[in-house]
gemmi code that builds the backbone of each chain (N, CA, C; Angstrom):
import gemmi

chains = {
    "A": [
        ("UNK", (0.844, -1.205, 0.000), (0.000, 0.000, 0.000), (0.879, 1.256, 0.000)),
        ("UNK", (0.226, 2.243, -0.661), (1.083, 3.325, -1.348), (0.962, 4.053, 0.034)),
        ("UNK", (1.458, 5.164, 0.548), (0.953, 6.465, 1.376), (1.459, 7.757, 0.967)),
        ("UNK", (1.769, 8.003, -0.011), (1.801, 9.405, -0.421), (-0.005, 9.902, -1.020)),
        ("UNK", (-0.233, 11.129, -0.624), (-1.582, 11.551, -0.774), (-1.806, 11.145, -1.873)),
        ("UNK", (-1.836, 11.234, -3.013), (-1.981, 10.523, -4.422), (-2.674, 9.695, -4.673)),
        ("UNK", (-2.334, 8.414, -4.164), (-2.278, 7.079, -3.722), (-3.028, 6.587, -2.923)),
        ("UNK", (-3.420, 7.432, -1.667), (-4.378, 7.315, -1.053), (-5.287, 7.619, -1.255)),
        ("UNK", (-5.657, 8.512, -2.291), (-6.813, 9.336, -2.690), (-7.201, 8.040, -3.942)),
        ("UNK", (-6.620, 7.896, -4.475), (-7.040, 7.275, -5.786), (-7.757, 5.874, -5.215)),
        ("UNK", (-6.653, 5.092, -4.166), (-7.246, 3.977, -3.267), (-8.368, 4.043, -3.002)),
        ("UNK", (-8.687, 4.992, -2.544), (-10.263, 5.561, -1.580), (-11.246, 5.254, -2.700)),
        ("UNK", (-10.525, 5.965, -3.783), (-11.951, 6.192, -4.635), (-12.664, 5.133, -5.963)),
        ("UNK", (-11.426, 3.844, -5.678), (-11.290, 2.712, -6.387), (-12.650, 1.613, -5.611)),
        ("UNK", (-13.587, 2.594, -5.271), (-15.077, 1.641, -4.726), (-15.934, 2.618, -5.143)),
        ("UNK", (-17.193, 1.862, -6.030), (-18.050, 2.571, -6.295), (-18.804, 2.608, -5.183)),
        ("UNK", (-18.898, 2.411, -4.120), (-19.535, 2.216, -2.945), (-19.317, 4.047, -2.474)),
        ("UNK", (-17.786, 3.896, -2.192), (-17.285, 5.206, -1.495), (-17.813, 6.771, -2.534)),
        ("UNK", (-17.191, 6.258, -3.842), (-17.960, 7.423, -4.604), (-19.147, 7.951, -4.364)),
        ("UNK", (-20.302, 6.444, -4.703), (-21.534, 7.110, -4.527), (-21.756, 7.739, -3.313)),
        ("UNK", (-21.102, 7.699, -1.674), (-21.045, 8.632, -0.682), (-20.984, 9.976, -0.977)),
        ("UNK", (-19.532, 10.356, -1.705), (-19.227, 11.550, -1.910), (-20.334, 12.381, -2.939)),
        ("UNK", (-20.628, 11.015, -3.776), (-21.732, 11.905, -5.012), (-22.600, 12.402, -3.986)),
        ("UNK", (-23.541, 11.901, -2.820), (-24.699, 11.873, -1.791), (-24.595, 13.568, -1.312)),
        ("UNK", (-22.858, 13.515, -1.012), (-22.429, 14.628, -0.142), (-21.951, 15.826, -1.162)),
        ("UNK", (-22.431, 15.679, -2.133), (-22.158, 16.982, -3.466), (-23.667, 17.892, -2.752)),
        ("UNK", (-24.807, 18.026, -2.643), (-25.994, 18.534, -1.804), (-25.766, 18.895, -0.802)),
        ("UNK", (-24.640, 18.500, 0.050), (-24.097, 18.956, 1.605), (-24.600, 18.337, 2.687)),
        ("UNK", (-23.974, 18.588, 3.633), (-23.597, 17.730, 4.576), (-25.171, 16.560, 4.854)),
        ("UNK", (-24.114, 15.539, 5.848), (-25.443, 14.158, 5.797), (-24.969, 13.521, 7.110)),
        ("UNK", (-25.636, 13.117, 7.810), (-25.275, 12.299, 8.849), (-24.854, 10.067, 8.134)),
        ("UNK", (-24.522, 9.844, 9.191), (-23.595, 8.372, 9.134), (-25.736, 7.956, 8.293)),
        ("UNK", (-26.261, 7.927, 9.454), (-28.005, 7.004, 9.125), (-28.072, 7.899, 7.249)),
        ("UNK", (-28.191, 8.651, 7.398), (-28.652, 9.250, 5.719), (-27.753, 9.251, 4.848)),
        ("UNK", (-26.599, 8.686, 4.882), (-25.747, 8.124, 3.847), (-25.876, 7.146, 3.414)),
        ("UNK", (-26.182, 6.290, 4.830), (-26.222, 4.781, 5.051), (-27.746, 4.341, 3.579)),
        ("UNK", (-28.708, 4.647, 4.139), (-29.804, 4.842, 3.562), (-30.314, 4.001, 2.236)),
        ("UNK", (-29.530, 4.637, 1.008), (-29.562, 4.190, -0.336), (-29.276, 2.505, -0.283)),
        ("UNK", (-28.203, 2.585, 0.683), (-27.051, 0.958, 0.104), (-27.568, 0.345, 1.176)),
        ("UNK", (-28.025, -1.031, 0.595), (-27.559, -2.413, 1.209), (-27.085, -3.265, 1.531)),
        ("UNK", (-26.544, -2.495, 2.920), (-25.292, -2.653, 3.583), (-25.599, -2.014, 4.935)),
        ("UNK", (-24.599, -3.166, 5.967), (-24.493, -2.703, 7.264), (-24.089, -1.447, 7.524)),
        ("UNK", (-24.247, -1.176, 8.592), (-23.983, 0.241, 9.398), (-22.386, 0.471, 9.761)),
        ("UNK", (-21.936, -1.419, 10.135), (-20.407, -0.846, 10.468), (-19.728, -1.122, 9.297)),
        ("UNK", (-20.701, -1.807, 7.893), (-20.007, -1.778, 6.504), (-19.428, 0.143, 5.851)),
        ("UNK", (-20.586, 0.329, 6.567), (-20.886, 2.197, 5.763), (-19.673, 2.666, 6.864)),
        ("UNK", (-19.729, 2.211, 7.848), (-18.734, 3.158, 8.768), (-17.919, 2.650, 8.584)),
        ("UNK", (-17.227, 1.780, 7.861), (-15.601, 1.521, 7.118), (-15.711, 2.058, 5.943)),
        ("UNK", (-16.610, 2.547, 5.156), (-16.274, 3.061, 4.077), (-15.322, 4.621, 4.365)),
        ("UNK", (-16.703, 5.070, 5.390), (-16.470, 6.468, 5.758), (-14.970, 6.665, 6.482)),
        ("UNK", (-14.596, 5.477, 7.415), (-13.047, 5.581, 7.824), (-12.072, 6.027, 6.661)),
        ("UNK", (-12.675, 5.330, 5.771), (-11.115, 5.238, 4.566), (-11.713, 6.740, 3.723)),
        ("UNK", (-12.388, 7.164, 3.631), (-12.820, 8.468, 2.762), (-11.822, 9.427, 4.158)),
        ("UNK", (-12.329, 9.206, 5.054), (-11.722, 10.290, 6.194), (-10.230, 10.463, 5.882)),
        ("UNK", (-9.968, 8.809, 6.485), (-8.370, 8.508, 6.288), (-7.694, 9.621, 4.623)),
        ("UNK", (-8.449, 9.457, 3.942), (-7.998, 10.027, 2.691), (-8.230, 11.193, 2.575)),
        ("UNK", (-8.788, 12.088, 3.282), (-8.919, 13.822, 3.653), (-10.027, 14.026, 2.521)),
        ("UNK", (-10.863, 13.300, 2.561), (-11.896, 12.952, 1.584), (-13.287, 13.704, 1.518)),
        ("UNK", (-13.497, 13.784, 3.191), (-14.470, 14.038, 3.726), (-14.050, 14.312, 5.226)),
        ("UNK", (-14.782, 15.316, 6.240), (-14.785, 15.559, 7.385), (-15.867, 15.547, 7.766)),
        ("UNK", (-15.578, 15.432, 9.636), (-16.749, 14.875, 10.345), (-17.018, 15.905, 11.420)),
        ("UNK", (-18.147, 16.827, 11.178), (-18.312, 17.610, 12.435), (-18.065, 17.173, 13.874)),
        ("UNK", (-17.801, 17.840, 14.785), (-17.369, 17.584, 16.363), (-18.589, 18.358, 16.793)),
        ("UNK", (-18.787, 19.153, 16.202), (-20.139, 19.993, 17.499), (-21.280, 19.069, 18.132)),
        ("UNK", (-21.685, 18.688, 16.217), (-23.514, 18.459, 16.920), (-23.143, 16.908, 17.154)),
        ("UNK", (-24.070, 16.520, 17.689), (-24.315, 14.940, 18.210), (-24.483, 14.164, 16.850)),
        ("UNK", (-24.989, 14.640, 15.763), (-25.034, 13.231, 15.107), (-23.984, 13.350, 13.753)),
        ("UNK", (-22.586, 14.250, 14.243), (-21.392, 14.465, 13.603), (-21.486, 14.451, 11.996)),
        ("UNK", (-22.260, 14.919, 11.377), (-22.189, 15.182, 9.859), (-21.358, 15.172, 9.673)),
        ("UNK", (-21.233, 14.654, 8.442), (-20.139, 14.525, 7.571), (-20.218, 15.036, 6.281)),
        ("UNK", (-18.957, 15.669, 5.835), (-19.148, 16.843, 4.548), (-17.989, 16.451, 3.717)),
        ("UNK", (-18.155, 16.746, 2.169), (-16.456, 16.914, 1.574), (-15.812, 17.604, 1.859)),
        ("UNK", (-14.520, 16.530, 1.676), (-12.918, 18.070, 1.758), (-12.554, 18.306, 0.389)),
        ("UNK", (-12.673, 19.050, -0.484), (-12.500, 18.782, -2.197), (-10.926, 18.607, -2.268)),
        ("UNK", (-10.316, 19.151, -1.701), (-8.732, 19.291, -2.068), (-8.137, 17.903, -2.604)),
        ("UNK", (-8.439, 17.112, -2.010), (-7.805, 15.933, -2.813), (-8.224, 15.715, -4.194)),
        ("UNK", (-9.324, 15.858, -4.105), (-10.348, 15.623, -5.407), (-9.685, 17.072, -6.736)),
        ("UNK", (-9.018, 17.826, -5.631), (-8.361, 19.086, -7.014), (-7.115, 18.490, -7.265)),
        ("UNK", (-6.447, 17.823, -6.506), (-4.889, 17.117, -7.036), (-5.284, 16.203, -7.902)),
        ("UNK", (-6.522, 15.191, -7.927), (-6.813, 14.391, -8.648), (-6.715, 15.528, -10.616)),
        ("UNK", (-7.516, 16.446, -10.328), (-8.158, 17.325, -11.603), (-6.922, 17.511, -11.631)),
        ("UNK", (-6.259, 17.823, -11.222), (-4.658, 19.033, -11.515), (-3.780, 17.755, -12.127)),
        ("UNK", (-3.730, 16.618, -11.578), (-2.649, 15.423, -12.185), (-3.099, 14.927, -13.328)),
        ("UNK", (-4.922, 14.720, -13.968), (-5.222, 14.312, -15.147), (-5.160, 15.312, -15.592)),
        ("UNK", (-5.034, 16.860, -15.728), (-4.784, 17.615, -16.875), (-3.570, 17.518, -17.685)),
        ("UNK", (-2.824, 17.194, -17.042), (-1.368, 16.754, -17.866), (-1.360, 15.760, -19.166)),
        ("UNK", (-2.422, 14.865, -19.321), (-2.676, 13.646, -19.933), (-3.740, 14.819, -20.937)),
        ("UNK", (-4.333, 15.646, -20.967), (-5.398, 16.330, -21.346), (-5.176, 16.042, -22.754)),
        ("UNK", (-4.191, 16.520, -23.381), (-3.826, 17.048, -24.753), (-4.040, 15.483, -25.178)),
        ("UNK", (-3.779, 14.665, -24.709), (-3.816, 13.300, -25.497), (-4.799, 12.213, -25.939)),
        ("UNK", (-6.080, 12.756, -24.794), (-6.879, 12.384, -25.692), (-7.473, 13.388, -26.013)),
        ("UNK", (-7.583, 15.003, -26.235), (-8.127, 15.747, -26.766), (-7.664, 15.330, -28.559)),
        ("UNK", (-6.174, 14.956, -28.525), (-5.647, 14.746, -29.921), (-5.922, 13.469, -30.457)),
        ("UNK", (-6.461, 12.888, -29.728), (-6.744, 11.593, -29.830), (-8.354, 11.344, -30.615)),
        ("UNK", (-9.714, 12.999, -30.021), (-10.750, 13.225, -30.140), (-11.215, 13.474, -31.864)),
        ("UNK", (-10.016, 14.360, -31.599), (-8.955, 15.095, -32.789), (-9.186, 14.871, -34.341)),
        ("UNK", (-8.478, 13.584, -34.784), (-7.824, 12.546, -35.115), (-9.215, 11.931, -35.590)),
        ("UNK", (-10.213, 11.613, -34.358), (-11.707, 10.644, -34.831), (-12.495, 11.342, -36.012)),
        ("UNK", (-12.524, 13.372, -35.373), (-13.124, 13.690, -36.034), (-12.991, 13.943, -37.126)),
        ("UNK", (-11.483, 14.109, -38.084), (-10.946, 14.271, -38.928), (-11.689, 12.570, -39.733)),
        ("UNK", (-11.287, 11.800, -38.812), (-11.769, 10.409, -40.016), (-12.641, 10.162, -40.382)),
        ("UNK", (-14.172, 10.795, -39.021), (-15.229, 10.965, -39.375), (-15.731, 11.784, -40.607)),
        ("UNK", (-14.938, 12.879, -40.557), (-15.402, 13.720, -41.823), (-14.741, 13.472, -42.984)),
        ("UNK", (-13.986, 12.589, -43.088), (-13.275, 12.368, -44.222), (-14.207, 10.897, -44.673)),
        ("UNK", (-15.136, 10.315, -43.960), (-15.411, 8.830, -43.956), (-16.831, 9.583, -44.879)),
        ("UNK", (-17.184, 10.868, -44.287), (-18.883, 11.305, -44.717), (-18.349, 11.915, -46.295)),
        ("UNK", (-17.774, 12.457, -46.051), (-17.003, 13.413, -47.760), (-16.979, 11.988, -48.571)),
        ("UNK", (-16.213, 11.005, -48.546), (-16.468, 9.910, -49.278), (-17.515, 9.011, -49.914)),
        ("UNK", (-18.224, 9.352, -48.487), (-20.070, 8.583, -48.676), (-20.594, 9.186, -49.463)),
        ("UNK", (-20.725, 10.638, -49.505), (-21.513, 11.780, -50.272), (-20.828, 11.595, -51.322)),
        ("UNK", (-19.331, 11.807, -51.857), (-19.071, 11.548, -53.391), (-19.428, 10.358, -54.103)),
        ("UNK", (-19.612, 9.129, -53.180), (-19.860, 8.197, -53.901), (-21.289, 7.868, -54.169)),
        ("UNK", (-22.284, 8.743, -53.352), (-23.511, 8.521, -53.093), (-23.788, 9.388, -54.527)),
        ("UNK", (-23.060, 11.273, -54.851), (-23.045, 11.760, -56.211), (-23.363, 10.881, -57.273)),
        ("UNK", (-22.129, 10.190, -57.087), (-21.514, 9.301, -58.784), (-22.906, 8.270, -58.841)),
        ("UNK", (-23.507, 7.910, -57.887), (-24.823, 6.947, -57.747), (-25.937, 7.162, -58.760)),
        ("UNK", (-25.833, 8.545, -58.271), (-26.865, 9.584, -58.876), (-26.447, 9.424, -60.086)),
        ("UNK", (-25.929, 9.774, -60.622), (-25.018, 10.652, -61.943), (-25.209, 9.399, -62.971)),
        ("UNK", (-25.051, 7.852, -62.617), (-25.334, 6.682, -63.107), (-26.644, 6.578, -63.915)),
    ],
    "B": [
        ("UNK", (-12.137, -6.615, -4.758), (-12.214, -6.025, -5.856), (-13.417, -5.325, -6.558)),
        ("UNK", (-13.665, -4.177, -6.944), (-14.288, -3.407, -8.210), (-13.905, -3.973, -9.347)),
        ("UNK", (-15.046, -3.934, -10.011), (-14.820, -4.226, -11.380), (-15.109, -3.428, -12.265)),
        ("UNK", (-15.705, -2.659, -11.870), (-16.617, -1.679, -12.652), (-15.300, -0.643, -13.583)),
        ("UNK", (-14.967, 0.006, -14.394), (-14.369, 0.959, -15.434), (-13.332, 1.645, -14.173)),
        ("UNK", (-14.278, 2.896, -13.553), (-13.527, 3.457, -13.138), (-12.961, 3.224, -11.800)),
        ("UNK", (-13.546, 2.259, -10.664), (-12.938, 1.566, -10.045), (-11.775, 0.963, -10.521)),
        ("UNK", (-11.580, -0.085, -11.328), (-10.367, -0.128, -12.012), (-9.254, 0.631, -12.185)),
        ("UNK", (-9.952, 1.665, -13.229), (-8.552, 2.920, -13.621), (-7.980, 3.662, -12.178)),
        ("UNK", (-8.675, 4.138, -10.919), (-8.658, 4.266, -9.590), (-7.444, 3.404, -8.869)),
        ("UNK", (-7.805, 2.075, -9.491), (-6.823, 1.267, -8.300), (-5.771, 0.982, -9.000)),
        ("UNK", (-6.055, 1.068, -10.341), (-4.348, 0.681, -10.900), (-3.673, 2.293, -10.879)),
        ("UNK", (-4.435, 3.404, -10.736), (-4.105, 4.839, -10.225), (-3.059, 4.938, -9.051)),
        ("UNK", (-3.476, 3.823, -7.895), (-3.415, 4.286, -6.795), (-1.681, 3.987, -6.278)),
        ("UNK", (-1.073, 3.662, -7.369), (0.354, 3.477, -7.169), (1.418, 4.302, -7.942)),
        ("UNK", (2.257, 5.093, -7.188), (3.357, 6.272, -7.739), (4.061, 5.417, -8.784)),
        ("UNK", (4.441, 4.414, -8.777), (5.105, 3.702, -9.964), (4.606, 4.021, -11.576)),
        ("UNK", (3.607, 2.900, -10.645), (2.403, 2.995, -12.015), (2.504, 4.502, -12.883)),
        ("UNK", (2.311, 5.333, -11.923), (1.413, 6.826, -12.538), (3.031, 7.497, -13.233)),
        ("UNK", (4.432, 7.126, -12.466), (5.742, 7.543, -13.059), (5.922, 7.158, -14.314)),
        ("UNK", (5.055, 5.798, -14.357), (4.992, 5.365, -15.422), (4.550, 5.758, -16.936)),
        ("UNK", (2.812, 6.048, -16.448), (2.175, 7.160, -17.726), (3.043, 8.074, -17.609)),
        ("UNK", (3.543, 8.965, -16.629), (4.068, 10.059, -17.221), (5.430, 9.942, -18.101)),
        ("UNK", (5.562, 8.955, -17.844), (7.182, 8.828, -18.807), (6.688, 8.292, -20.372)),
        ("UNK", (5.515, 7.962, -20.366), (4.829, 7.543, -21.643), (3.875, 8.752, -22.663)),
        ("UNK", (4.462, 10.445, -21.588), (3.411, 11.370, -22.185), (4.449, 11.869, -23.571)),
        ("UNK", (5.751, 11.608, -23.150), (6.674, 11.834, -24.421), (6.328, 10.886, -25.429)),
        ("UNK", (5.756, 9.777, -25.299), (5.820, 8.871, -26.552), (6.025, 7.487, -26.532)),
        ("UNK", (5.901, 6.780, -27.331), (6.221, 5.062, -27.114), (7.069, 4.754, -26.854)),
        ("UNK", (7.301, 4.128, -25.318), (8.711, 3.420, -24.949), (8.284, 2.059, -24.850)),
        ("UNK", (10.037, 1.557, -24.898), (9.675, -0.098, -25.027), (9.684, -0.763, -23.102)),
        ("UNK", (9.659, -1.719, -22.884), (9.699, -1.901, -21.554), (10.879, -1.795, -20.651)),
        ("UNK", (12.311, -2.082, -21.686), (13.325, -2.343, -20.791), (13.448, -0.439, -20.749)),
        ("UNK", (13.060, 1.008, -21.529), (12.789, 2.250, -21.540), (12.159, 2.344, -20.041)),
        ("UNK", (11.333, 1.818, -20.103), (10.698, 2.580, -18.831), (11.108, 1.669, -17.927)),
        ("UNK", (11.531, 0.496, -17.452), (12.132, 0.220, -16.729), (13.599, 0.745, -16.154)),
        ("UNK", (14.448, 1.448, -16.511), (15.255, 2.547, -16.541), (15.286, 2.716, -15.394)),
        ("UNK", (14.578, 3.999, -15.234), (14.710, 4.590, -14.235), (14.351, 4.229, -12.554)),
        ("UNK", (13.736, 2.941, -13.060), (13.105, 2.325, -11.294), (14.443, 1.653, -11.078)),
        ("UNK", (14.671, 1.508, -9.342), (14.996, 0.141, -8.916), (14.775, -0.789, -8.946)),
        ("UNK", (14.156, -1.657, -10.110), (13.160, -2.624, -9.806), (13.339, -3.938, -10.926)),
        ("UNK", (12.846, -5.235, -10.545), (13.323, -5.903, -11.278), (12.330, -6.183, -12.490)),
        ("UNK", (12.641, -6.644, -13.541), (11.803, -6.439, -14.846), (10.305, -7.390, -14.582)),
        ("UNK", (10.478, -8.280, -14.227), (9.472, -9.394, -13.787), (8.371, -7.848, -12.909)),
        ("UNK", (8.728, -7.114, -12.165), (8.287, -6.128, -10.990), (7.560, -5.122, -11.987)),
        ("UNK", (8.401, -4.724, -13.047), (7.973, -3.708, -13.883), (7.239, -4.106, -14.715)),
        ("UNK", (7.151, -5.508, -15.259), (6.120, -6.374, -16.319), (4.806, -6.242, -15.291)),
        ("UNK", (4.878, -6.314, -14.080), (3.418, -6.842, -13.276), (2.926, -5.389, -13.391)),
        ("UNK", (3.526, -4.121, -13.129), (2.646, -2.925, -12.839), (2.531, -2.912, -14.305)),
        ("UNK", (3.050, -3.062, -15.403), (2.351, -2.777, -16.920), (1.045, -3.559, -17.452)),
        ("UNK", (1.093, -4.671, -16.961), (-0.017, -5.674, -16.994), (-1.276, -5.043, -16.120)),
        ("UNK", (-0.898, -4.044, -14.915), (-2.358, -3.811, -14.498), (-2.662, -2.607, -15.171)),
        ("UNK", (-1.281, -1.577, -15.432), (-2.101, -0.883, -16.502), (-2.655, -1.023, -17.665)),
        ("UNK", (-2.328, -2.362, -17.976), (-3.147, -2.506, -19.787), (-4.110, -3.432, -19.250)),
        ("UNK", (-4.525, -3.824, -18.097), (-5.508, -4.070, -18.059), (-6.960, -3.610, -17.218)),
        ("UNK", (-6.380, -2.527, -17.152), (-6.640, -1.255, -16.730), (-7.382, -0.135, -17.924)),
        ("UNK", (-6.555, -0.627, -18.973), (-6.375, 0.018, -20.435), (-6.512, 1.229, -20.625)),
        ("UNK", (-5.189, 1.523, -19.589), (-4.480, 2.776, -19.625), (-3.465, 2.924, -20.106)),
        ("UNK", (-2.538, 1.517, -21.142), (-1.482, 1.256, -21.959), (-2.155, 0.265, -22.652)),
        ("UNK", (-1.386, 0.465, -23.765), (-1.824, -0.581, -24.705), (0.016, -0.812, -25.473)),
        ("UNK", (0.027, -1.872, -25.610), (1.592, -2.770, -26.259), (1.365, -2.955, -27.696)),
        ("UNK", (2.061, -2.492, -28.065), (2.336, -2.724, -30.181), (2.473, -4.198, -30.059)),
        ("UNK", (1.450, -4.963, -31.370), (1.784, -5.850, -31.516), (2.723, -6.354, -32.925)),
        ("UNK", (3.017, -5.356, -33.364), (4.213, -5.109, -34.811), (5.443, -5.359, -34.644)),
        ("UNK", (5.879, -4.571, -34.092), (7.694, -4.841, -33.318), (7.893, -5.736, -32.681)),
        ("UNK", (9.123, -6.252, -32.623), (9.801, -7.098, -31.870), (9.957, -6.417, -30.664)),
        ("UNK", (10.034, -5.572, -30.247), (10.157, -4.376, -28.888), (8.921, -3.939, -28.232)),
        ("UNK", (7.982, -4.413, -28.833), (6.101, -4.299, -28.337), (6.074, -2.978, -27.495)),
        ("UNK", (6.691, -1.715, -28.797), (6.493, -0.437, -27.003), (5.104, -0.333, -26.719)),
        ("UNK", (5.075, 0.287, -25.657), (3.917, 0.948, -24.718), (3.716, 2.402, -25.223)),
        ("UNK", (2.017, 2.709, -25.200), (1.749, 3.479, -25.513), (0.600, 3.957, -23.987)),
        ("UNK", (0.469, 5.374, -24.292), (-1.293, 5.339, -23.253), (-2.378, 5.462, -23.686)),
        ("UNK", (-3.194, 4.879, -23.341), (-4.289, 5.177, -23.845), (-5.360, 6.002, -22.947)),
        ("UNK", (-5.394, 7.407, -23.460), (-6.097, 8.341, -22.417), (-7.463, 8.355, -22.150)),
        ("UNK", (-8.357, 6.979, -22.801), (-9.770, 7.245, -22.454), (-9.983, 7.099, -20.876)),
        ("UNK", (-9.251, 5.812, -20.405), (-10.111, 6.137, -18.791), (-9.104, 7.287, -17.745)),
        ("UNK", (-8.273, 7.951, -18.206), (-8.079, 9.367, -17.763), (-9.265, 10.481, -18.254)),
        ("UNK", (-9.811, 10.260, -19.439), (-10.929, 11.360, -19.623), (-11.453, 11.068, -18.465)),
        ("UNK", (-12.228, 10.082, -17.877), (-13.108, 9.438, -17.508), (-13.134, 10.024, -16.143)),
        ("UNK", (-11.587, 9.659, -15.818), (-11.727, 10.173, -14.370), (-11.821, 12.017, -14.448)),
        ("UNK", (-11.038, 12.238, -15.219), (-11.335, 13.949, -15.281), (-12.817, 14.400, -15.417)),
        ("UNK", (-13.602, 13.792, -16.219), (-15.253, 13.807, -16.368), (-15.548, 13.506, -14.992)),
        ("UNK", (-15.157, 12.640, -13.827), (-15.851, 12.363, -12.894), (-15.391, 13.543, -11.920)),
        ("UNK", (-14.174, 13.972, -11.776), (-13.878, 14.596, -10.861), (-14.626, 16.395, -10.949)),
        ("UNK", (-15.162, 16.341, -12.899), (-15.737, 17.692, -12.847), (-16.713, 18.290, -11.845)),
        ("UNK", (-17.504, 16.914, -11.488), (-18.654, 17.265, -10.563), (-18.697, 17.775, -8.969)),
        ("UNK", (-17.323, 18.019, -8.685), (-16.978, 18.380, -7.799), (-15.670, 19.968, -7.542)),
        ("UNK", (-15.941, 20.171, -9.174), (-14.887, 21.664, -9.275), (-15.525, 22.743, -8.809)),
        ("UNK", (-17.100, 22.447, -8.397), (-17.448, 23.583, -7.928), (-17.377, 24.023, -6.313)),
        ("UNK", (-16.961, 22.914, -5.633), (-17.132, 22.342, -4.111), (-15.977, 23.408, -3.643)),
        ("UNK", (-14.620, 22.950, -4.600), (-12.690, 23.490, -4.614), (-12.925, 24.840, -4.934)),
        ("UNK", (-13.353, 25.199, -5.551), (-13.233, 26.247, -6.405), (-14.137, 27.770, -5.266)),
        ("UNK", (-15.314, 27.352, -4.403), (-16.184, 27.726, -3.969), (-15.224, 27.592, -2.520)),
        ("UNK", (-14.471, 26.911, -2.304), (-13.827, 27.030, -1.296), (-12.103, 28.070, -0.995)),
        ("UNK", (-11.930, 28.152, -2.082), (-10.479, 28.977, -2.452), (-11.286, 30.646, -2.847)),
        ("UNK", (-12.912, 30.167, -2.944), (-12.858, 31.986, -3.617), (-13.223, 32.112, -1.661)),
        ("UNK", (-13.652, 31.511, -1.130), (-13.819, 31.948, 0.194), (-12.810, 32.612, 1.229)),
        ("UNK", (-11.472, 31.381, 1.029), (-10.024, 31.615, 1.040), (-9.911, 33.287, 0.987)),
        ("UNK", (-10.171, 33.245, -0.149), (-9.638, 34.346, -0.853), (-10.242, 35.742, -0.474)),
        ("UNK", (-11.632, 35.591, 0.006), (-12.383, 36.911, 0.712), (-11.480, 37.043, 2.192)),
        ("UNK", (-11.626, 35.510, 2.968), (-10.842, 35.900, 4.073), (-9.902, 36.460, 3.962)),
        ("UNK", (-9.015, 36.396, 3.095), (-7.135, 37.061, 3.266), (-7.557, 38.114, 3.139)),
        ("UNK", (-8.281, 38.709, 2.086), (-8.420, 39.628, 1.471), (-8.715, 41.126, 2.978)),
        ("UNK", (-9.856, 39.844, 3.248), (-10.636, 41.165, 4.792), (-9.451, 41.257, 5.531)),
        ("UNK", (-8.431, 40.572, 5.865), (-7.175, 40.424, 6.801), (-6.455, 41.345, 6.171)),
        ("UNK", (-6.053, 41.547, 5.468), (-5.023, 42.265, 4.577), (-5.723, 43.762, 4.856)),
        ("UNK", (-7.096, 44.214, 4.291), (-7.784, 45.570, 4.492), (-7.786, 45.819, 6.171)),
        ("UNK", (-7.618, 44.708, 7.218), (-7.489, 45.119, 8.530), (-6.289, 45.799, 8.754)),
        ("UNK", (-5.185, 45.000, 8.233), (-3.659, 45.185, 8.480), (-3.513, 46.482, 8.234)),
        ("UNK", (-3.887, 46.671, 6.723), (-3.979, 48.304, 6.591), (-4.241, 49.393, 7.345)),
        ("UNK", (-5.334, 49.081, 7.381), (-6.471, 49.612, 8.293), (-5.869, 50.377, 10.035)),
        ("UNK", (-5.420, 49.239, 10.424), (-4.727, 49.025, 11.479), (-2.972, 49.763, 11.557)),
        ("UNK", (-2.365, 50.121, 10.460), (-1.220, 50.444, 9.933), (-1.405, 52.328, 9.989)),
        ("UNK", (-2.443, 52.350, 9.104), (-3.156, 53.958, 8.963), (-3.108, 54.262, 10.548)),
        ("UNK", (-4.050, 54.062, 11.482), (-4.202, 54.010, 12.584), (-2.760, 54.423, 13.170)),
        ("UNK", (-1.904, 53.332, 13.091), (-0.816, 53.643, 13.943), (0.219, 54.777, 13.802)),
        ("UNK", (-0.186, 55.318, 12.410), (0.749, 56.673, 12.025), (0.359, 57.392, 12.266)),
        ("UNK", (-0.883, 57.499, 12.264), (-1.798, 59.072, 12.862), (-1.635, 58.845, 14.229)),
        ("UNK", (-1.085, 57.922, 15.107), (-0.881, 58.357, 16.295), (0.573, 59.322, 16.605)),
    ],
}
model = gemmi.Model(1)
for chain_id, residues in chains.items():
    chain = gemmi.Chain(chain_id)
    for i, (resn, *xyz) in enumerate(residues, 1):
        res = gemmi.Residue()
        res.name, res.seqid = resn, gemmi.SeqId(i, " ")
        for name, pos in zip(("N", "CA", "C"), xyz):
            atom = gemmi.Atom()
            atom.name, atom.element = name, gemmi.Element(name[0])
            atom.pos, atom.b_iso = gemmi.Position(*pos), 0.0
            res.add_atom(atom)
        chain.add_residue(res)
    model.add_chain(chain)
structure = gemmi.Structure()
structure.add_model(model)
structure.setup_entities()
């Protein structure tokens, strides 16, 4: 197991389980019971998810009120955005490239669809 | 294990090797004993993290050459960049906040500066 933040973040988020949490917590904050809710799954299943989102600075857990909401921390989630922009250009050129073949595939159809005519 | 797409791309993510890896692949097709280079590591070590990225299919291997380089393949990096969009507003909403606080701190300092010369 990796432990540079990176690594831990990416770990965390390698369960669609944990995602769909964070998707829950895009609306704002939710207690442990109204997370729990959607999934079918135990209570101390959901409260290991939520350990490892924590562990990963993923999400924080109020101290005030009694039933300790829990909210996102985005920052990891911006190192995530900030490390795939680097890769950006490649499949943008990659997008690129399709659409060029696409329009070169339709220009062909249409001339040959012409000469059809023209027959 | 996840099986699901981006669970996948996530966990074969979640290792600095791995990811040293794409990035040494943003210059272009290297062959394996290329990117093995620069690790400490033994080739059998560096064959296993390439195998989870192509099956990951975040590399893909030429099957033409005798040298089978590695290439990347940036669709499940879109993927994760598409996923992480839904949360640029969370980061973004939190740094312009950042940014009012310093801001009021800074007009105090002033504030507070004026003050002390007119005494």
């Amino acid at each position: 197991m990796s432990t540079d933040q990176l690594s831990v973040t990416f770990a965390a988020l390698s369960d669609p389980t944990r995602r769909a949490i964070l998707g829950r917590l895009i609306a704002g904050e939710r207690s442990v019971t109204e997370l729990a809710e959607p999934f079918d799954m135990s209570m101390p299943a959901v409260s290991k998810h939520l350990r490892v989102l924590e562990r990963a600075g993923l999400i924080a857990r109020g101290r005030e009120a009694q039933w300790r909401p829990c909210r996102i921390e985005a920052a990891p989630l911006k190192q995530v955005a900030d490390w795939t922009e680097r890769y950006r250009h490649i499949w943008e050129a990659r997008f690129d490239r399709l659409d060029t073949y696409l329009q070169q595939m339709e220009a062909k159809e249409k001339a040959h669809a012409r000469k059809q005519r023209r027959k």
